[in-house]
Residue frames as a rotation matrix with the C-alpha (Angstrom) as fourth column:
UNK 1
0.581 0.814 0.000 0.00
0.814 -0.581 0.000 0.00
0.000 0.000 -1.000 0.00
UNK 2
-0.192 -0.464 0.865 1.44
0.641 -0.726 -0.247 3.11
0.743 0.507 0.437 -1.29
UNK 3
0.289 0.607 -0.740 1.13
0.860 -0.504 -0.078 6.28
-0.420 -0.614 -0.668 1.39
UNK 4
0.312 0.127 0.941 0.27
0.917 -0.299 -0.264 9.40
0.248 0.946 -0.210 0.71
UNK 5
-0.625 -0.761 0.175 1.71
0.557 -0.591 -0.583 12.68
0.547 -0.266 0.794 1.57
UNK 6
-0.173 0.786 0.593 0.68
-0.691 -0.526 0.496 13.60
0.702 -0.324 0.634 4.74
UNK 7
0.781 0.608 -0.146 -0.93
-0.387 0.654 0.650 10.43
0.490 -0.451 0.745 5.72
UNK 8
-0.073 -0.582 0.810 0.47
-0.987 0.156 0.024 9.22
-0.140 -0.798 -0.586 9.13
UNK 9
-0.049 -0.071 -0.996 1.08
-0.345 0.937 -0.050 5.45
0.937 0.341 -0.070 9.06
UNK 10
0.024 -0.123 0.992 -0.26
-0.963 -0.269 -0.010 3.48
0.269 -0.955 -0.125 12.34
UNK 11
-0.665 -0.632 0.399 0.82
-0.647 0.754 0.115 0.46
-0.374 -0.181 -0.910 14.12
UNK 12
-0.412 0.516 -0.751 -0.90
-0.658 0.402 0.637 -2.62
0.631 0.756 0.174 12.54
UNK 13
-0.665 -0.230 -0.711 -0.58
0.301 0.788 -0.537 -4.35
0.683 -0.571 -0.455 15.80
UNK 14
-0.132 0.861 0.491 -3.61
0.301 -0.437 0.848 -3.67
0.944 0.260 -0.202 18.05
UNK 15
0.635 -0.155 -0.757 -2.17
0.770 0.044 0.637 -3.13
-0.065 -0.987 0.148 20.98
UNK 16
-0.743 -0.629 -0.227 0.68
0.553 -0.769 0.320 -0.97
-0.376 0.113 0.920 19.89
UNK 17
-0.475 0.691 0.544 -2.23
0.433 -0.355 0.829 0.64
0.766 0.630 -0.130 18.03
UNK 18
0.588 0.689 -0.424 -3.72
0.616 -0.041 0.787 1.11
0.525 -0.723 -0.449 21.09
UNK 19
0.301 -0.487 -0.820 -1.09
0.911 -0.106 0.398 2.07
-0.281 -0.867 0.412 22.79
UNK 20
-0.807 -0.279 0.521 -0.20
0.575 -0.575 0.582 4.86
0.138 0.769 0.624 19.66
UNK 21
-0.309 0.569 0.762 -3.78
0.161 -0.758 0.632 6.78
0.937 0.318 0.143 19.87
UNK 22
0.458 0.183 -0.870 -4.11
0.841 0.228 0.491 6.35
0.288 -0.956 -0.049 23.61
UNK 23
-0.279 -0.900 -0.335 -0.71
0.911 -0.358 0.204 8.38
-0.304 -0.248 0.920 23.92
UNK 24
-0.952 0.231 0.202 -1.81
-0.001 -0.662 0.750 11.00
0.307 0.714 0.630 21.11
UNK 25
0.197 0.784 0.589 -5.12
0.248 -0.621 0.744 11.67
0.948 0.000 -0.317 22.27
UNK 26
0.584 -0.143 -0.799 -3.51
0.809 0.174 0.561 12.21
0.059 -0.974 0.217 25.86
UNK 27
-0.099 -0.929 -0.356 -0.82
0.757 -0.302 0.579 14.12
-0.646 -0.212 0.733 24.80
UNK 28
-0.899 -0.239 -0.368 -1.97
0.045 -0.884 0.465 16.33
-0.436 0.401 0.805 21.58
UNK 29
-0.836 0.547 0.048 -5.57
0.197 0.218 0.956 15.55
0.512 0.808 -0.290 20.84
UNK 30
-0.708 0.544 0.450 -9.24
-0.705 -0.504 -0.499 16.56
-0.044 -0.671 0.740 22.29
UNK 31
0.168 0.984 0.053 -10.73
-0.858 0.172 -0.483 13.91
-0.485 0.036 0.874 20.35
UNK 32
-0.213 -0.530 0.821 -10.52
0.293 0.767 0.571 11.05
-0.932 0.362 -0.008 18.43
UNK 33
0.785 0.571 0.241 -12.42
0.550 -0.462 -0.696 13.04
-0.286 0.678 -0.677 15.62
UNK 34
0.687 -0.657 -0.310 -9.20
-0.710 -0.698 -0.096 15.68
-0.154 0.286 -0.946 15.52
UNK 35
0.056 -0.891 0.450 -6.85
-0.388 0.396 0.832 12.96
-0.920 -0.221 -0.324 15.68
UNK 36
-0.027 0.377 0.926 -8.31
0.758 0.611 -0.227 11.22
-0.651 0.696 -0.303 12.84
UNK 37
0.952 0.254 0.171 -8.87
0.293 -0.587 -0.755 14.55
-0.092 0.769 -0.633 10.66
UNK 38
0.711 -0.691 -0.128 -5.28
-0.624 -0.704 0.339 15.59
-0.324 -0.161 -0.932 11.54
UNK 39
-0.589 -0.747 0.308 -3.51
-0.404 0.602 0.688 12.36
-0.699 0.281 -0.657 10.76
UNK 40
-0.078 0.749 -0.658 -5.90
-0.988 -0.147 -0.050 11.52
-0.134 0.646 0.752 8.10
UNK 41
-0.990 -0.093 0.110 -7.06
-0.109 0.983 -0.147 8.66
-0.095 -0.158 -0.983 9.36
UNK 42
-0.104 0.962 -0.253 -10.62
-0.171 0.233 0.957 6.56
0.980 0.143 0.140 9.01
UNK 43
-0.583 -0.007 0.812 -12.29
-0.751 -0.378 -0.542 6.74
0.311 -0.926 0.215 12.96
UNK 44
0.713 0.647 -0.272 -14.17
-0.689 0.718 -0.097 3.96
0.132 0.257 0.957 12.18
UNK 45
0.799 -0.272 -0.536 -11.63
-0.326 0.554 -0.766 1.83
0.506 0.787 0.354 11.30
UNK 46
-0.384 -0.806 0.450 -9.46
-0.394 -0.298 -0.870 2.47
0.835 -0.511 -0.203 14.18
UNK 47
-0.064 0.774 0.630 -12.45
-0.998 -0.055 -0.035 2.08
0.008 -0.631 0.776 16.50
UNK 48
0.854 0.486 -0.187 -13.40
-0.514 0.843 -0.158 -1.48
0.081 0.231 0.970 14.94
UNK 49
0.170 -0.758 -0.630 -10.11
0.068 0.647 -0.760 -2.50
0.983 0.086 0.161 15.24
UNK 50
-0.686 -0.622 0.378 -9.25
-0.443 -0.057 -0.895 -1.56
0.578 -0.781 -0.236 18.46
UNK 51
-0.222 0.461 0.859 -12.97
-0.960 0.049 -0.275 -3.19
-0.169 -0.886 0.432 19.61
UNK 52
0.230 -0.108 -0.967 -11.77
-0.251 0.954 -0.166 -6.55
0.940 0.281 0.193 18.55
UNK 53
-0.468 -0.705 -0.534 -9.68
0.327 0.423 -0.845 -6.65
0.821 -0.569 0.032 21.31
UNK 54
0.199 0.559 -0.805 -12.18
0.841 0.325 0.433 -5.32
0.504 -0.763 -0.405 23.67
UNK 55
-0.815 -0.378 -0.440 -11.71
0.415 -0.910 0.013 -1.43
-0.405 -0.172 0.898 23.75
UNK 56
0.250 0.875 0.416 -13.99
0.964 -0.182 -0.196 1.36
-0.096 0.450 -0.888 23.47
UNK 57
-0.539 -0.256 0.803 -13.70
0.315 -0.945 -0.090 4.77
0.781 0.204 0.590 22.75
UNK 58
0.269 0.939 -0.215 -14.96
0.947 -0.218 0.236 6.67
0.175 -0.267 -0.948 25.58
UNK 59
0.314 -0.090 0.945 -15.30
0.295 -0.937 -0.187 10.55
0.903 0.337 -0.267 24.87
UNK 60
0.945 0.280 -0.168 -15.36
0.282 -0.437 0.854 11.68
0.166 -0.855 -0.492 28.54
UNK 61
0.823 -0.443 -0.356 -12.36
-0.096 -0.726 0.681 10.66
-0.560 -0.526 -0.640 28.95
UNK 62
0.784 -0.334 -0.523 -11.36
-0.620 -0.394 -0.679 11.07
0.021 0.856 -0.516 25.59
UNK 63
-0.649 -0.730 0.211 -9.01
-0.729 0.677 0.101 7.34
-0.217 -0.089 -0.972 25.57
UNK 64
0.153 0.328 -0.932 -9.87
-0.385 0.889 0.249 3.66
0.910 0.321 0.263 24.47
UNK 65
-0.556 -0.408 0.724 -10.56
-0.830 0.220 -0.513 2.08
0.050 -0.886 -0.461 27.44
């Protein structure tokens, strides 16, 4: 898969995945919505992966928990 300029590239592993937007919405994000628009990513996609393993987004407090 070719990336495009711009597009961040995240961990494929769903833990390290986890552990990658966990950090970044902790550290430089309000949302998962900005993170996603900012690293042009799909929120969806991130989401469904990460609730394979038994994570949810929860807004409050703005982390996959």
């Amino acid at each position: 898969m070719r990336r495009e300029r711009g597009e961040t590239m995240l961990p494929n592993d769903p833990m390290m995945l986890l552990s990658f937007v966990n950090m970044k919405l902790r550290d430089q994000y309000g949302s998962l919505e900005a993170l996603c628009e900012d690293l042009d990513q799909d929120g969806q996609k991130i989401a469904e992966k990460l609730e394979a393993i038994g994570y949810r987004y929860d807004r409050g407090r703005n982390r996959f928990v």
